[in-house]
C-alpha positions in Angstrom: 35.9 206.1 41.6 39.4 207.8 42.3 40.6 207.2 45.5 42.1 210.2 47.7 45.9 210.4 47.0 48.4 209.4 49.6 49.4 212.6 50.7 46.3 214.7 50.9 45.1 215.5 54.5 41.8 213.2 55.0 39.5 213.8 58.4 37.4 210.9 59.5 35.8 212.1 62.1 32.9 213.3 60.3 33.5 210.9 57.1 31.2 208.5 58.2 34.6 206.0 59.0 33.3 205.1 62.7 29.5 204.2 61.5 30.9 201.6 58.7 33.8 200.1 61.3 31.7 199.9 63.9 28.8 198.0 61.7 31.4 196.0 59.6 32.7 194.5 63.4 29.3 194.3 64.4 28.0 192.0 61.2 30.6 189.4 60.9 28.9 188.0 63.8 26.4 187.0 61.1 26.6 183.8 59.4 25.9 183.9 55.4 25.6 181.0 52.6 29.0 182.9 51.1 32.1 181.8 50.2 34.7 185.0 50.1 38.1 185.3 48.8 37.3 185.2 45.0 38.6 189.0 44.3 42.3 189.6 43.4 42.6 192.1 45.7 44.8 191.4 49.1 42.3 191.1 52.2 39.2 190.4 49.6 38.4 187.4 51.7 37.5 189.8 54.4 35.6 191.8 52.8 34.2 190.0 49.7 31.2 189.2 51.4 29.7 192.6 52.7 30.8 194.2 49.5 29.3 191.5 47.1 26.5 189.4 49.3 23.1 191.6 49.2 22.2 190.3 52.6 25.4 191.4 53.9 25.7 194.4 52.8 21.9 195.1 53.4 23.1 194.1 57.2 25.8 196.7 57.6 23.6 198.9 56.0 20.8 198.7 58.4 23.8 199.1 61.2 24.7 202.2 59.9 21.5 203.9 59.7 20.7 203.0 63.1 23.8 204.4 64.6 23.8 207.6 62.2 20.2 208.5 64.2 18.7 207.9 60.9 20.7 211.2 59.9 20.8 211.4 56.2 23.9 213.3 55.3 26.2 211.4 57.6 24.2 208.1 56.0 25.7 209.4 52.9 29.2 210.0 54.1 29.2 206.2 55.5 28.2 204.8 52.5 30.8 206.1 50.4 33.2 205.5 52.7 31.9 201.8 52.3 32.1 201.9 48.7 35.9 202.9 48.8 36.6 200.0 51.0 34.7 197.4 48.8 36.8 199.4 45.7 40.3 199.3 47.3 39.7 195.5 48.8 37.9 193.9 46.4 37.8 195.8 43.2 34.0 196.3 42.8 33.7 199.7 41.4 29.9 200.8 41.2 28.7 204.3 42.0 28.2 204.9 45.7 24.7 205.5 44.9 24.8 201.2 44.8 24.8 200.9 48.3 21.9 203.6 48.9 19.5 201.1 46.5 21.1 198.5 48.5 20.2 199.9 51.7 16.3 201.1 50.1 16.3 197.3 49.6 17.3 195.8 52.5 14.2 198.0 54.6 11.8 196.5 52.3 13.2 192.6 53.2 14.4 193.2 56.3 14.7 190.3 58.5 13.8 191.0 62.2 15.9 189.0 64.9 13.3 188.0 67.1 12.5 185.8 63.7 15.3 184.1 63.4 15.4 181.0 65.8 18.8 180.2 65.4 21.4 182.7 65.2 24.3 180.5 64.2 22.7 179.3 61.2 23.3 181.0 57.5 20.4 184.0 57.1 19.4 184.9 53.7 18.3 188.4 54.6 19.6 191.5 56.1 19.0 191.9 59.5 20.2 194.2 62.2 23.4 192.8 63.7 24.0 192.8 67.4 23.2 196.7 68.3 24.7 196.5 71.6 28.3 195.1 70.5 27.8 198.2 67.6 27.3 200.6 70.0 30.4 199.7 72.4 32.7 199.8 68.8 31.1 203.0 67.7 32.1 204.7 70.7 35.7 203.3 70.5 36.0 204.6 66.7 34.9 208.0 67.1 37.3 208.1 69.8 39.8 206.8 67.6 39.1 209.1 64.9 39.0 211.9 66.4 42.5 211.2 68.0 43.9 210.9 64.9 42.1 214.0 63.5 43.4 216.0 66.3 47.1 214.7 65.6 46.7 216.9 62.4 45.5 219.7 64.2 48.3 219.9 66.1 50.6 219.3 63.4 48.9 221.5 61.7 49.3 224.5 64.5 53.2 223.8 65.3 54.0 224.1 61.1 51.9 227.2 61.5 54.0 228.1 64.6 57.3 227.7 62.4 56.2 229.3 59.6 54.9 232.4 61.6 58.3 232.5 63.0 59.8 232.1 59.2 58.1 234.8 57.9 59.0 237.4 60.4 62.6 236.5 60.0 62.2 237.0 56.7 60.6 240.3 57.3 63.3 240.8 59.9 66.1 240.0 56.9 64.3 242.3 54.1 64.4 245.7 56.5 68.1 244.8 56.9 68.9 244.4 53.7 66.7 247.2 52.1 67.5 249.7 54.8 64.2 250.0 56.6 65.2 248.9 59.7 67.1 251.7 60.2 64.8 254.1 58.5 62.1 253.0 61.7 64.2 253.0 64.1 63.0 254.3 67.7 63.2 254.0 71.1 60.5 250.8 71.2 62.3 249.1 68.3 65.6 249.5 69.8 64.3 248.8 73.2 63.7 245.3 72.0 66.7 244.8 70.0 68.7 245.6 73.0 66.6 242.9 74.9 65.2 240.4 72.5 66.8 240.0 69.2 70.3 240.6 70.0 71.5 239.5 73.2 72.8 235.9 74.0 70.6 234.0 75.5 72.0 234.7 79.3 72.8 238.6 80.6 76.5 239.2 79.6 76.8 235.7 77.6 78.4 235.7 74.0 77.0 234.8 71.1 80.2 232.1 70.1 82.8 231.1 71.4 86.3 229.3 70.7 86.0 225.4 70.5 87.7 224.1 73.9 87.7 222.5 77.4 84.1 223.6 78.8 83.9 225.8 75.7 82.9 223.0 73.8 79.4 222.9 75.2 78.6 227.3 75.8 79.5 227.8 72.2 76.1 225.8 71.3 74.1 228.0 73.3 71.8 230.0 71.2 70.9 233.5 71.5 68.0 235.0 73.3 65.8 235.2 70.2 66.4 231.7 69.5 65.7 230.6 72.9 62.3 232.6 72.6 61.4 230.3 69.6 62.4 227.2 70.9 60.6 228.2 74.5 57.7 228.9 72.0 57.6 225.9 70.2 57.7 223.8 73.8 55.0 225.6 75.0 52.4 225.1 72.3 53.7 221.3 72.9 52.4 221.1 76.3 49.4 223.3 75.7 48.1 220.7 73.2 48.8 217.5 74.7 47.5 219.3 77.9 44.1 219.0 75.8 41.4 216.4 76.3 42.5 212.7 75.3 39.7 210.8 74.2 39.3 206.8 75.6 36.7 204.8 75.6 37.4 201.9 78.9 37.3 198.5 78.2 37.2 198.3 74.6 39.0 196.4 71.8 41.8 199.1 72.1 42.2 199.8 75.5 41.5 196.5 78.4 41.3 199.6 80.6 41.5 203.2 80.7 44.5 203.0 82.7 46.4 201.8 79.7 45.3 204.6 77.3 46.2 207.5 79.9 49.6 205.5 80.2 49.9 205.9 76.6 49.2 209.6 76.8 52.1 209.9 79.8 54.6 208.1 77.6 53.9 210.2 74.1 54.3 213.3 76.5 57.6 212.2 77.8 58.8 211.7 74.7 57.9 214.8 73.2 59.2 217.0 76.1 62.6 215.3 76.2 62.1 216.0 71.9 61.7 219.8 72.8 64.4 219.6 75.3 66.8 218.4 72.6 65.8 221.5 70.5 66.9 223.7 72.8 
């Protein structure tokens, strides 16, 4: 199975990434008759035993389906997304179809808690793991995940931001050279040269300046079109971290959800005094 290449854009929110995490965390509470670590693979003794160990693997996969909502597509998504973990940790390469006889297995021998009388002894048959502990990691992932897949939305918008200004000034460029800027001008199109696109940034400012004394720091000022872009660019900033930030309190991540807001004040102080910078 090929794997998704380094550079391509992946979303986990809706990959099925938070089910498996959650249920792999959940799991390893259980104790199996398994020795791990026999894969080449870096990490294999970490995961050689849900990827190899029916019972383990039917374990995760009974996790899964309960915190899916027994939802069959997103069952789907998970176990393919546990079938390129077993692949890039431990090198088993089956079809991800494996794991869905594996799971079809696992209801038929499924081992109910309430018969197992002790809990720290090896099992020898998937069971549920501890639901509750699942359920407090789930939330945490999908919070995680979607954090991450909202980073490359808003990536995504400020490239889009830059390349919409890009493409006008290419625009902008073309009439010049070609002559069309002239051929449409009017009173609106000068209006905002006059205003916009050719002043310096301040009312009678210049765009440079000689090199000098106090010189030295108004020759960097840009003009009023650049100043426009850059005010732009800050806003959209601000807009988007101004969006909902998504913490779950008092999980693995976060002790508290004071911490997590605290790490959302400091990314936003360091991107404002970024934007400042640009301008």
């Amino acid at each position: 199975m090929a794997h998704t290449a380094a550079w391509k854009t992946v979303f986990n929110s809706k990959k099925g990434a938070a089910e498996f995490w959650s249920c792999n965390s959940a799991q390893t509470t259980l104790v199996y008759d398994f020795v791990p670590g026999f894969s080449p693979q870096k990490y294999s003794e970490f995961h050689d035993t849900m990827c190899y160990y029916p019972p383990s693997t039917g374990s995760l996969l009974l996790c899964i389906h309960n915190l899916t909502g027994h939802d069959v597509n997103q069952m789907e998504k998970a176990m393919k997304t546990f079938n390129e973990d077993c692949e890039e940790y431990t090198g088993l390469r089956v079809p991800w179809t494996y794991f869905r006889d594996q799971y079809l297995n696992a209801t038929k021998y499924e081992l109910q808690r309430s018969e197992i009388k002790n809990i720290s002894l090896p099992i020898y048959a998937p069971t549920l793991p501890n639901m509750k502990a699942a359920k407090k990691q789930y939330r945490n992932y999908v919070a995680y995940y979607k954090n991450i897949d909202n980073a490359t939305y808003y990536g995504a918008g400020l490239l889009s931001y830059f390349g919409l200004v890009m493409l006008l000034a290419t625009i902008s460029n073309i009439a010049k050279r070609t002559g069309l800027a002239q051929r449409f001008s009017n009173y609106f199109i000068n209006l905002f040269r006059s205003y916009v696109t050719l002043p310096a940034m301040l009312p009678n400012g210049r765009h440079a300046r000689a090199w000098g004394g106090w010189k030295l720091f108004t020759a960097q000022m840009p003009d009023r079109w650049d100043t426009i872009v850059c005010f732009g660019f800050t806003i959209l900033h601000i807009v988007f971290w101004c969006l909902p930030y998504d913490a779950v309190e008092t999980t693995s991540c976060y002790s508290s959800l004071g911490s997590s807001t605290q790490t959302s004040f400091n990314s936003i102080n360091v991107l404002l005094v970024s934007c400042l910078l640009t301008l």
